[in-house]
C-alpha positions in Angstrom: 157.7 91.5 124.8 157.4 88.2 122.6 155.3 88.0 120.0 152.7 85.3 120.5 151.9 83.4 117.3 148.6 81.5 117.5 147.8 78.7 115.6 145.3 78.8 113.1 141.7 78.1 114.3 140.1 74.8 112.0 136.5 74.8 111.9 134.9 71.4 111.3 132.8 71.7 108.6 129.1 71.5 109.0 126.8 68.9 107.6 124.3 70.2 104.8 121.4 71.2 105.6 118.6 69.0 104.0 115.7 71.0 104.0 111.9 68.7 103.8 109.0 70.3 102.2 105.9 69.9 103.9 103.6 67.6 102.0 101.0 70.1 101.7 103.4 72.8 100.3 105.1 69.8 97.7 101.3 69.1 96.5 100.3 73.1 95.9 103.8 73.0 94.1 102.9 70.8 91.9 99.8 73.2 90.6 96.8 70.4 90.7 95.2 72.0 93.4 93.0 75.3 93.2 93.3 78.0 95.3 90.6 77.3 98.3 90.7 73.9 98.2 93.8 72.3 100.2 93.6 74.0 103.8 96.3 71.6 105.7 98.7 69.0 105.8 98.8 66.3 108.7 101.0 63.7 108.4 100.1 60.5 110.9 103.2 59.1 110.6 101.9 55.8 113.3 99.2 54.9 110.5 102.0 55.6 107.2 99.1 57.8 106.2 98.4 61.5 104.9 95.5 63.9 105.9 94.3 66.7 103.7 91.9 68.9 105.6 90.3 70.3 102.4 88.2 73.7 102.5 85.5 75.2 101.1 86.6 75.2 97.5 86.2 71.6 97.5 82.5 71.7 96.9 82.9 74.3 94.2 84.4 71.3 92.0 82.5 69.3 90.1 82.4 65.4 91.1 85.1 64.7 87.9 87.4 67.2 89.3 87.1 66.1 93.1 87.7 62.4 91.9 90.6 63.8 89.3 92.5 65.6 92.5 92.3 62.9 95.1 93.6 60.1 92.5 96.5 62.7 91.2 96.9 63.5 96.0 96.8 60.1 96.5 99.6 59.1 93.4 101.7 62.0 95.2 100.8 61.1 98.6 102.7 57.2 97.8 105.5 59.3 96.2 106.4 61.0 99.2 106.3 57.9 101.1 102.7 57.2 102.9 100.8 54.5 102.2 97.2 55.9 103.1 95.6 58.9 102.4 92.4 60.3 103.7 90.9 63.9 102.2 88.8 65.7 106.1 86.8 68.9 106.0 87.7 71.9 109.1 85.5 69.8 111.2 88.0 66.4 110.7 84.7 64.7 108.6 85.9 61.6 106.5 85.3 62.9 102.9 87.4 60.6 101.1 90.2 57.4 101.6 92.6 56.0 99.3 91.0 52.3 98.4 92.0 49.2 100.8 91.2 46.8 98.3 91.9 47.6 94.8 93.5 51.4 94.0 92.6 54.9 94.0 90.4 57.0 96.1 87.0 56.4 97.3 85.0 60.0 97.9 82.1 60.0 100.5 79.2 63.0 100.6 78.8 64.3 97.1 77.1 67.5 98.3 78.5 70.4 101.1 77.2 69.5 104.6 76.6 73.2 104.9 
């Protein structure tokens, strides 16, 4: 019997994986938002723009802190990339849109609709 020798296997080395934090998960890392307030993320990437579907804990805030958060969402939402952003309750209700003239955010309905 011969001995077989076998070559030595190469394995092509694999690219890095580059791992993407979800928008919603990069702004609750920041700490600006209180628990019960951010409920999703949704990126619209045809419109450059970010929806937060905000919850319940939204109306808890007082108007300074609502217009505090979506200026500091909005600031985050153009670091990440998006050019519009637009603050929805559960039931996809406009609450709030980042300025098309001028900057910052412009909040509708002051008071719950409950």
């Amino acid at each position: 019997l011969e001995d077989v020798k076998s070559s030595p296997v190469v394995e092509s080395p694999q690219p890095p994986v580059v791992l993407q934090l979800d928008p919603l998960l990069d702004l609750f890392l920041d700490g600006s938002a209180p628990s019960g307030v951010l409920k999703a993320a949704r990126p619209e990437s045809a419109d450059n723009r970010l929806v937060l579907v905000l919850d319940d804990g939204w109306w808890q805030l007082i108007d300074a802190e609502r217009s505090t958060l979506a200026d500091g969402w909005l600031d985050r939402s153009r670091e990440l990339g998006y050019s519009a952003l637009h603050l929805v309750d559960g039931e996809d209700r406009l609450l709030g849109r980042s300025a098309r003239v001028g900057a910052g955010m412009i909040l509708f309905n002051n008071v719950s609709p409950a």
